[in-house]
N, C-alpha and C positions, 0 to 999 in steps of 0.2 A: 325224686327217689327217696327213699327211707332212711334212716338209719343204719339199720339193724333189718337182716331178709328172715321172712318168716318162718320159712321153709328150714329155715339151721338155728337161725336164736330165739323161735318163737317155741320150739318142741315140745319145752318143759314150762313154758308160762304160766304165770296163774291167771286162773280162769279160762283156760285158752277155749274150752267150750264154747264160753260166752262170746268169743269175742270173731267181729266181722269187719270186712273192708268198706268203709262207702266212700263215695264222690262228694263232695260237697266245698264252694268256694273254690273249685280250682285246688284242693288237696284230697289226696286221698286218705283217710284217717282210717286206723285202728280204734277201734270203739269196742267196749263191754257192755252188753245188756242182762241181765238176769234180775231174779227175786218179781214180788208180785205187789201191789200198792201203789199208794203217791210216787211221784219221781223224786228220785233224789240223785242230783248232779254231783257225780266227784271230778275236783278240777285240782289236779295235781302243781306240783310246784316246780321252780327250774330244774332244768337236771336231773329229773325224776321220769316216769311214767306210768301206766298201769298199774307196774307190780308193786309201789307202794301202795296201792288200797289191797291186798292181796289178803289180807285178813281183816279189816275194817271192813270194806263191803260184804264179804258174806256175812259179815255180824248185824247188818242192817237188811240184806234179802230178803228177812222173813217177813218185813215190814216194809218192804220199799222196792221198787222198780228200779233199779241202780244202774245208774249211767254214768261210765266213765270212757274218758278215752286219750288216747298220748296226743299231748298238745305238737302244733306244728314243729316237724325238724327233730322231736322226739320222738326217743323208740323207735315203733315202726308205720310214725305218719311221716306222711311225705314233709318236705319243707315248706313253707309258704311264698308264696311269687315276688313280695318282697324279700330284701336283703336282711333290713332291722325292721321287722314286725313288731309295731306297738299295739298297746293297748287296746286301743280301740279293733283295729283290725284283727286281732285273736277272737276279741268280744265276738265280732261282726262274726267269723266263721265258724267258731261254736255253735251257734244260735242257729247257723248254715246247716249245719251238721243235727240241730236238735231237729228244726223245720223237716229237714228228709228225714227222720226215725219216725217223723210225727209225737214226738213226746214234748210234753211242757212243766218242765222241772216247779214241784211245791216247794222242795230245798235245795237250797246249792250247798254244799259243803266244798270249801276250796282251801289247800295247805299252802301255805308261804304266797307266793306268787300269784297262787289260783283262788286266792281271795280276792287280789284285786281285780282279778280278769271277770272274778263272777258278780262282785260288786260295780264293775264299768257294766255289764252285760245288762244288771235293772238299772243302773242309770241311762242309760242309753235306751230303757225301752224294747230289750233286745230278748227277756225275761221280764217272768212277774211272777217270782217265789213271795212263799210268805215268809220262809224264814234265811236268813242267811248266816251261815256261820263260817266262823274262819277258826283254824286251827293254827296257831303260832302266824297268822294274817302278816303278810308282808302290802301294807299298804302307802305306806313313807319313802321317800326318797330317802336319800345317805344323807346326812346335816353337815353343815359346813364347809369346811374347803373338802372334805370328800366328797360331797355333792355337784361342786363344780368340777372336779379332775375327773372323778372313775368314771363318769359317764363317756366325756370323750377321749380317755385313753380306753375303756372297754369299746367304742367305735372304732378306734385305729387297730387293735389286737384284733376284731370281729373281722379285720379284711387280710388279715394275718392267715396267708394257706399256712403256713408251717406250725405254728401255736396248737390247733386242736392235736397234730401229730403228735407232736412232745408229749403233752397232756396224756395222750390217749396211749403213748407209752406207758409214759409212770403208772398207769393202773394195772400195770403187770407187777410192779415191784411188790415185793411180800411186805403185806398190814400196811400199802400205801391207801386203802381205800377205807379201809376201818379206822386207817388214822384220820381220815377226812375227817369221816361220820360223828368219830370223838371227839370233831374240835366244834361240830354241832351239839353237843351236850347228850347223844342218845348214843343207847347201844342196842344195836338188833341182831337177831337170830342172822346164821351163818349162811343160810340161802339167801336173804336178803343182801347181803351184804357182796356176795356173788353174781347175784343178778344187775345192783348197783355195778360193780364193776365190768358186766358185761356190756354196759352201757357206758362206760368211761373210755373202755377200750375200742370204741367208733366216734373215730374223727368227726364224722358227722354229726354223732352226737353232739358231740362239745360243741360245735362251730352253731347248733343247731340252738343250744342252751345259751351261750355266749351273743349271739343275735339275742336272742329274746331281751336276753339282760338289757343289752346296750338299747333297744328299739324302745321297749316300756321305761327305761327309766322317769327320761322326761316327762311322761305321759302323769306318775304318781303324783308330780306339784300340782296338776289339776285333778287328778282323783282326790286329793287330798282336800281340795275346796268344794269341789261337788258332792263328798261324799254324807254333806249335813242334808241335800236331799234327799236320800234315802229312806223309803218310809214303810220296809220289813222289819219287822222284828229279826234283832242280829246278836248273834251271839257271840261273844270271842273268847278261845279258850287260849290261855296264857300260862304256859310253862316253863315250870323254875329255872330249868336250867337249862336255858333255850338258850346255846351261842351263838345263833343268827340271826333272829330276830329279836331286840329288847324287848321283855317283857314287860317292859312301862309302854310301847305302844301302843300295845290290846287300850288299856287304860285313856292314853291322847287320843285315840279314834271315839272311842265311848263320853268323851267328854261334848264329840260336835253332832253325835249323832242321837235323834230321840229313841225311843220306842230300843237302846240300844245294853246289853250286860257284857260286863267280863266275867270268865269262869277262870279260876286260879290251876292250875293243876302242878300239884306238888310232885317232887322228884323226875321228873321226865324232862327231855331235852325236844333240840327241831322236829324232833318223828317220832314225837308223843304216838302219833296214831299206827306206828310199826313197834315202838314199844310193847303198847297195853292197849293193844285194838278192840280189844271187845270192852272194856271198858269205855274205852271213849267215844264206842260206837253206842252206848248205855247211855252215855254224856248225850248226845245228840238226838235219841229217843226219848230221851224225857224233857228235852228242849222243845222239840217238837209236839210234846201229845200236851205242857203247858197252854198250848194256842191251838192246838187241834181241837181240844174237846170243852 
């Protein structure tokens, strides 16, 4: 079962035109298809869904066949038949999910999280983009003794029924969810930030986001060494004031990878691309038409 029923929280969705139910892997996923062109795969990031591409993808439609869709346990896909869904097994049913559109993404674009889901995806053979780019790419595990704790205490909270409850309270409190967003470095328009919260306020959500976490973590110490395989051209855009993901990663990734750039972007935080979306969707069309033409 979903998150979030479509029938009451999908009303005002964006894009909701676009978007359809399919079967795939044992879930059933909400997927977005529109615009016309190459494919280009949007793979959102934890605790997100759809509605962060809600102005980034139409800014690339006019050039692109946009596929986006809410990863397992988000919004309103169903959950995945594992508990702690890693890496690889997201990969695997994306790919499920691309097979039954019949579409074969030229780019992945993936934010935080869905960088690395779209980077295991051509590692694994699972995908053959030519370019891959990550937006504030969360492809690192946590360093140090965080590395070793929040993995398996976010596995003992992930079997926690009460936790996503709480959680999914506080996203009632007034400027509880804006004050998240602010401690990511970005500030977005007031529908967004609505939407975000309509998504906080489903237990499922969170339990749904909080599995992912705990399932991939582990998964990142081998993306991290596999990831010198990769042999798209990759782009990582790296934002100043990005409070979740250090922006000396973009940088560490680009050091193991060839054929690989970092792009700087000044004043923007974690959701550069809910910030100044049509700009970074400009970012990602001249990334692309480098190696297209």
């Amino acid at each position: 079962m979903a998150a979030l029923a479509w029938d009451r929280s999908g009303r005002d969705w964006p894009q909701r035109e676009a978007s359809r139910f399919v079967v795939a892997d044992g879930i059933t996923w909400h997927v977005q298809v529109y615009g016309s062109g190459p494919v280009v795969l949007l793979l959102h990031g934890t605790a997100a869904a759809t509605h962060s591409w809600r102005h980034f993808g139409p800014a690339l439609s006019a050039n692109f066949t946009v596929v986006a869709m809410d990863l397992p346990g988000h919004g309103f896909t169903s959950t995945a038949q594992q508990r702690l869904p890693d890496l690889h097994r997201v990969a695997y049913g994306v790919a499920q999910l691309l097979a039954e559109l019949q579409l074969e993404p030229s780019v992945v674009v993936g934010h935080s999280s869905g960088a690395a889901i779209g980077a295991r995806m051509a590692l694994d053979s699972l995908i053959f983009p030519r370019l891959l780019i990550g937006l504030n790419g969360a492809f690192l595990p946590f360093p140090g003794l965080a590395g070793m704790l929040f993995p398996n205490a976010l596995r003992l909270l992930s079997l926690d029924p009460v936790l996503p409850y709480w959680i999914a309270l506080r996203a009632y409190e007034p400027g509880f969810i804006r004050r998240v967003i602010g401690y990511t470095g970005s500030s977005i328009d007031e529908f967004g930030v609505k939407l975000y919260r309509r998504l906080a306020a489903k237990p499922a959500h969170v339990a749904g986001a909080m599995a992912m976490m705990a399932g991939s973590h582990d998964d990142l110490h081998k993306l991290a060494k596999d990831i010198a395989q990769l042999r798209c051209m990759i782009v990582l855009f790296a934002a100043e004031r990005d409070g979740a993901v250090p922006p000396g990663q973009a940088e560490r990734i680009c050091s193991r990878v060839e054929n690989c750039r970092v792009e700087q972007v000044p004043g923007l935080g974690h959701l550069a691309h809910e910030e100044r979306p049509e700009w970074m969707a400009q970012q990602v069309l001249a990334a692309w038409s480098r190696i297209a033409n």
